[in-house]
C-alpha positions as semicolon CSV with decimal commas, in nm:
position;residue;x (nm);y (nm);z (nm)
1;X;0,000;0,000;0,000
2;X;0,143;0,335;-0,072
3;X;0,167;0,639;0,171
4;X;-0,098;0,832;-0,001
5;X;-0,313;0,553;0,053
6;X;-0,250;0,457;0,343
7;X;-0,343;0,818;0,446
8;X;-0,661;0,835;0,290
9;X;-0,777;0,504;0,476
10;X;-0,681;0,650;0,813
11;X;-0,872;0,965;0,707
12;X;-1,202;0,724;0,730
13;X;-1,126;0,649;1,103
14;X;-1,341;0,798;1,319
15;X;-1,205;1,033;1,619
16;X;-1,282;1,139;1,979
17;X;-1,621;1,336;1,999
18;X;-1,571;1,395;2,364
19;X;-1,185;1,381;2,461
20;X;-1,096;1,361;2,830
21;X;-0,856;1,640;2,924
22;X;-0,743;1,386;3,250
23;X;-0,627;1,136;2,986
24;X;-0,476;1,370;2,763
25;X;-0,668;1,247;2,510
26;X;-0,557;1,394;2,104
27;X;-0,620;1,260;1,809
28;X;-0,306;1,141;1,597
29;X;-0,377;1,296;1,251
30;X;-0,392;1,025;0,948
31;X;-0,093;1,257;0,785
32;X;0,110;1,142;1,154
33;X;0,040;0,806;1,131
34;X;0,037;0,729;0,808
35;X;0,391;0,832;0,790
36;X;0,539;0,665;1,075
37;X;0,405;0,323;1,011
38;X;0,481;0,343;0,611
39;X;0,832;0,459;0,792
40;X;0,832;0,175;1,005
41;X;0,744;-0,091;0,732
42;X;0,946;0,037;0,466
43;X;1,234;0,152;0,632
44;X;1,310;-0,078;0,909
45;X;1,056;-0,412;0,801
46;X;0,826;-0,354;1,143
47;X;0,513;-0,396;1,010
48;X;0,414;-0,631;0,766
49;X;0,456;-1,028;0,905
50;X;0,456;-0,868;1,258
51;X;0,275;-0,916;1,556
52;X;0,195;-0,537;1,633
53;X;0,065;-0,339;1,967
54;X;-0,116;0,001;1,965
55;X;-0,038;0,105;2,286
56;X;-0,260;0,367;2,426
57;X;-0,468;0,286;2,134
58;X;-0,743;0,572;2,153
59;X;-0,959;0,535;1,808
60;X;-0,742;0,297;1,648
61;X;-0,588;0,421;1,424
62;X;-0,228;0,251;1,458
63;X;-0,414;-0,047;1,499
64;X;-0,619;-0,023;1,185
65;X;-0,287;0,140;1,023
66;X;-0,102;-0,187;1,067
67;X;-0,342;-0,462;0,963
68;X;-0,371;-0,214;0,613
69;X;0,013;-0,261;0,593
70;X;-0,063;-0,693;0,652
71;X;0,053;-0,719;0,990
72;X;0,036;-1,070;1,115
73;X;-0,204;-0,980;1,382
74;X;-0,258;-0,638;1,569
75;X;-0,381;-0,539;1,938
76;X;-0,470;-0,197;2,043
77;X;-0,424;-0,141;2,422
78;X;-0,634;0,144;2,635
79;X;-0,775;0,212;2,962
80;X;-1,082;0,420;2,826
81;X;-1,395;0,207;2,794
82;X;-1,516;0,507;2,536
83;X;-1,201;0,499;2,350
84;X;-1,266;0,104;2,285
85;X;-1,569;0,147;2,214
86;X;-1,477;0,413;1,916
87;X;-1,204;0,188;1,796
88;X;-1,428;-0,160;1,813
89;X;-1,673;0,043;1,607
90;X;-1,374;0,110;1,356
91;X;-1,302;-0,218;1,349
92;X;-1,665;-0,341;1,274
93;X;-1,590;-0,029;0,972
94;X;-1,318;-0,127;0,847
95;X;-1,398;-0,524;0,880
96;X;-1,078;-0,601;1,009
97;X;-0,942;-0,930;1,144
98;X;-0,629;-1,058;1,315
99;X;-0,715;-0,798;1,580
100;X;-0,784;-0,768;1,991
101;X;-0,853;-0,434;2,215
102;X;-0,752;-0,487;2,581
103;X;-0,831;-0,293;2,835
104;X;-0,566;-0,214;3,081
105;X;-0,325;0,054;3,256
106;X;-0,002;0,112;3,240
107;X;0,076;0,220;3,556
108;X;-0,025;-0,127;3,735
109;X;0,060;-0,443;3,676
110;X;-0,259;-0,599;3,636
111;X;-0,464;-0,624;3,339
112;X;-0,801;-0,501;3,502
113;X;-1,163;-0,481;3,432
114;X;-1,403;-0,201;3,573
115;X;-1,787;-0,243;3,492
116;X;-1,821;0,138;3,575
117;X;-1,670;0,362;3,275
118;X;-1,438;0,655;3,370
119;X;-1,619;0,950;3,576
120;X;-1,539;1,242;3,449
121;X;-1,581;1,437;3,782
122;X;-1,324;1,654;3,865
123;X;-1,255;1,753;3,507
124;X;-1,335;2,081;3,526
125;X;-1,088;2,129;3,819
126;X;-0,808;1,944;3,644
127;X;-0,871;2,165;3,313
128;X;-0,861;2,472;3,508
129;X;-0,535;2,340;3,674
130;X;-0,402;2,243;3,323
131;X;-0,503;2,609;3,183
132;X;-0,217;2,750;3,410
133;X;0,067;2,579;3,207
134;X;0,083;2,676;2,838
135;X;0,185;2,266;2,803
136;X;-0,144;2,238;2,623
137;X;0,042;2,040;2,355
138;X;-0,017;1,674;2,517
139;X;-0,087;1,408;2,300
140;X;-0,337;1,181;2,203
141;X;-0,547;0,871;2,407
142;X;-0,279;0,718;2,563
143;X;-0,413;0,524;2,834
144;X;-0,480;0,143;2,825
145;X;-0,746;-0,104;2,724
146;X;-1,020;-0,362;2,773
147;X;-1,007;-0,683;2,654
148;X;-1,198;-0,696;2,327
149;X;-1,209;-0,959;2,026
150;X;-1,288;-0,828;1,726
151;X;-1,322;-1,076;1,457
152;X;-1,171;-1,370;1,485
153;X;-0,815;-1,272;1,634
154;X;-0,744;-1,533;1,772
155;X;-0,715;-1,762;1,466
156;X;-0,449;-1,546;1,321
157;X;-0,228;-1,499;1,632
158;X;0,091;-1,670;1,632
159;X;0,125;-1,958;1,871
160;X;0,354;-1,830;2,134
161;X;0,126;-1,492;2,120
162;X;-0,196;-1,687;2,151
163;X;-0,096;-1,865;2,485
164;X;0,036;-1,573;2,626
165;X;-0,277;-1,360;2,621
166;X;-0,454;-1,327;2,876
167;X;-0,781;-1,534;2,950
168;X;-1,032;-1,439;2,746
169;X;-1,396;-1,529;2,627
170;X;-1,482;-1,455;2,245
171;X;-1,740;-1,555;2,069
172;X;-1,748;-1,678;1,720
173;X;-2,081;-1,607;1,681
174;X;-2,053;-1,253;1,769
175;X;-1,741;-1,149;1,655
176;X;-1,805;-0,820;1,867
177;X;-1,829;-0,951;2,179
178;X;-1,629;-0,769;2,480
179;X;-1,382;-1,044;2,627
180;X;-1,245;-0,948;2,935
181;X;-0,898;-1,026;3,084
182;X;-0,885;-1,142;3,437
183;X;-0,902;-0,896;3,715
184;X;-0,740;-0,874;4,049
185;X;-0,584;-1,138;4,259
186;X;-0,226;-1,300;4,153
187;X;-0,367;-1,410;3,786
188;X;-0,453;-1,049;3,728
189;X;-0,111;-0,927;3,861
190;X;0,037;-1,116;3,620
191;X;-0,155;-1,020;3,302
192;X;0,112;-0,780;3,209
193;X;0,411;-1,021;3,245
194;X;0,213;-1,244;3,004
195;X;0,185;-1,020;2,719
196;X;0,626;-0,963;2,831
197;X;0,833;-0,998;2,449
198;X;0,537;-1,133;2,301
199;X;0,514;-0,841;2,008
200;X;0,829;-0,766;1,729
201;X;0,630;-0,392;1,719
202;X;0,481;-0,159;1,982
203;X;0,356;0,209;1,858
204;X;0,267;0,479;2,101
205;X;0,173;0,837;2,084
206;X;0,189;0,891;2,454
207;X;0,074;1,171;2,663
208;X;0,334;1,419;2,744
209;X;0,248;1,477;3,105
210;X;0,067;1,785;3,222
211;X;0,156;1,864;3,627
212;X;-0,077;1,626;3,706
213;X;-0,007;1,371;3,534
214;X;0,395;1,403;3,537
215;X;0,590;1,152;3,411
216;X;0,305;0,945;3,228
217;X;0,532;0,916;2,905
218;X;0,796;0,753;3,060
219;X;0,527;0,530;3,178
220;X;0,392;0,415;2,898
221;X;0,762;0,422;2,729
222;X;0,856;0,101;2,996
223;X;0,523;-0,060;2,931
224;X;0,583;-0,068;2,599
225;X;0,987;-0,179;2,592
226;X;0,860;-0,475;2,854
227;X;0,604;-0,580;2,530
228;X;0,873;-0,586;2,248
229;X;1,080;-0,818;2,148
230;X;1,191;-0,613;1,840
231;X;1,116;-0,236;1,807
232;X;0,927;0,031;1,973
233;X;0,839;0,370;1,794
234;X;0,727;0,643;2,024
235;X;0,656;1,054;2,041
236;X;0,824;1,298;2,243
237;X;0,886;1,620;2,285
238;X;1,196;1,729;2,096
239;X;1,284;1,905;2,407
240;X;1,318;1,592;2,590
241;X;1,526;1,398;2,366
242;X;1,879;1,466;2,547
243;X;1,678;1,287;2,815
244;X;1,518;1,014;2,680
245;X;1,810;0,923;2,514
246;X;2,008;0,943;2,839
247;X;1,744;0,721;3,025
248;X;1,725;0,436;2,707
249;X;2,106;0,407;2,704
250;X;2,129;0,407;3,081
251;X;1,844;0,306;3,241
252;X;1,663;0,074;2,981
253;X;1,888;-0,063;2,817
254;X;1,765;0,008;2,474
255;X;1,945;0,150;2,177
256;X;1,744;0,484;2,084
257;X;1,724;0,658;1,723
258;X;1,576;0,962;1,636
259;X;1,418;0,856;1,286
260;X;1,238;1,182;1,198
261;X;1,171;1,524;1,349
262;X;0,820;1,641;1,300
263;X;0,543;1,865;1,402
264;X;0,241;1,768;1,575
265;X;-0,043;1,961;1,483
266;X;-0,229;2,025;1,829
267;X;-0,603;2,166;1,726
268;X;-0,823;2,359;2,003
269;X;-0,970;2,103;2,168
270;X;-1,059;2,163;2,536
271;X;-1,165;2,493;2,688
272;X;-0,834;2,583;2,834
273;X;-0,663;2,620;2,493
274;X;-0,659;2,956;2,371
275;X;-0,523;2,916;2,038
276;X;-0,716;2,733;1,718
277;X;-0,416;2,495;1,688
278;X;-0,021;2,442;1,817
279;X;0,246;2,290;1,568
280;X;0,449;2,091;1,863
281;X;0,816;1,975;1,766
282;X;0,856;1,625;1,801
283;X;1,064;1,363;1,742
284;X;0,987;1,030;1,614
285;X;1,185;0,751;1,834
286;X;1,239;0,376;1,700
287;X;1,404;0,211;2,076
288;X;1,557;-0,179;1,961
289;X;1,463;-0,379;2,193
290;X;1,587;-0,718;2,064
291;X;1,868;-0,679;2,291
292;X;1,728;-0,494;2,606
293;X;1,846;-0,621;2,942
294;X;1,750;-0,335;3,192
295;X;1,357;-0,480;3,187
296;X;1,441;-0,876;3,147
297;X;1,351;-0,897;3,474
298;X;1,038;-0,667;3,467
């Protein structure tokens, strides 16, 4: 598929109506991501053959992006019930197979399942917190996921993927049934350490980290080396790349390359921003992990 292409399919997928500002919740433009996965395929063969994660998969647009480009199997990964319910809907759209949503966080290491969806008290205080800081440039749904077949994933998995998912209940008969992962206890504590090495390719357009939320990227940066086995391509800041590099070389023992610098087109999306739209500098990071040793253990 060429980039054009590739573009104009993402253009189809449909976005956040109703971002939450507490989960710095932005879209990543089809332009964005249509770029770094063709990058990813047709520079460094990530995509195509590969088991693939969408971590703090939002809409699904990585996700979708992926299977287009004939990965082997694809699952997107976010802790917003609404956000998997957009990107199931997608799914059903675009009539894609070979793919799972889980619904997890990051931050813990347990795979968990809440029959109550986010509140969204407090928002108003955390937006009016956020509006002090002209940081209004975080990025897009990167939280974690629910457990949810779409199609029938599991067929296409590989075999040492397959029997390290997590538990799960699909049904072939309803291809858009919600399975859910197991919660709590010592099997849900070690949900995470089940999905450890089990994908060659993670993508994640984390969120930067307001002052609430501080530190979130490097978060979801772990979580993400702990799932590859191959290669991890990330956004950050171009202001924080002297430290990012610093922390891959000596904390996770990952080899980090700046692939592309770019600009992420931020549009006025919560009542704090005052401008129509931000062009943030960032930098497009591929981490190796085929030979990381800081998280073996993890």
């Amino acid at each position: 598929m060429r980039l054009k292409e590739l573009e104009g399919v993402l253009q189809q997928v449909e976005t956040f109506q109703s971002p939450k500002v507490h989960l710095e919740q932005y879209a990543t433009s089809a332009q964005l991501a249509s770029h770094i996965l063709y990058t990813a395929e047709n520079s460094y063969d990530d995509v195509c053959g590969k088991m693939v994660a969408d971590l703090g998969c939002g809409s699904g647009v990585f996700t979708i992006g992926a299977r287009c480009l004939e990965a082997a199997y694809s699952v997107g990964f976010d802790i917003d019930e609404d956000a998997l319910a957009l990107a199931s809907q997608n799914l059903l759209d675009f009539e894609m197979d070979c793919v799972d949503l889980v619904r997890c966080d990051v931050t813990v290491d347990s795979v968990e399942v809440s029959d109550a969806s986010d509140s969204d008290d407090g928002d108003d205080e955390e937006e009016e917190e956020a509006s002090d800081s002209e940081d209004d440039d975080v990025t897009g749904s990167k939280g974690d996921s629910k457990e949810t077949d779409v199609g029938d994933g599991a067929a296409c998995a590989a075999s040492e993927l397959e029997s390290a998912r997590p538990g799960t209940t699909s049904s072939a008969a309803n291809p858009t049934a919600i399975a859910t992962a197991t919660a709590g206890g010592e099997d849900g504590c070690s949900q995470w350490r089940r999905w450890k090495n089990q994908f060659d390719t993670v993508f994640l357009n984390p969120p930067f980290g307001t002052k609430a939320n501080a530190g979130i990227d490097i978060a979801f940066l772990k979580r993400a080396i702990q799932l590859s086995r191959g290669a991890v391509y990330s956004l950050h800041k171009t202001a924080t790349r002297k430290y990012i590099k610093q922390l891959s070389d000596k904390q996770l023992g990952v080899a980090c390359e700046v692939v592309a610098e770019m600009k992420f087109d931020l549009p006025k999306t919560y009542k704090f921003h005052r401008k129509k739209s931000v062009d943030v500098a960032v930098d497009l990071l591929r981490f190796d992990c085929s030979r990381s040793t800081m998280l073996a253990a993890s």
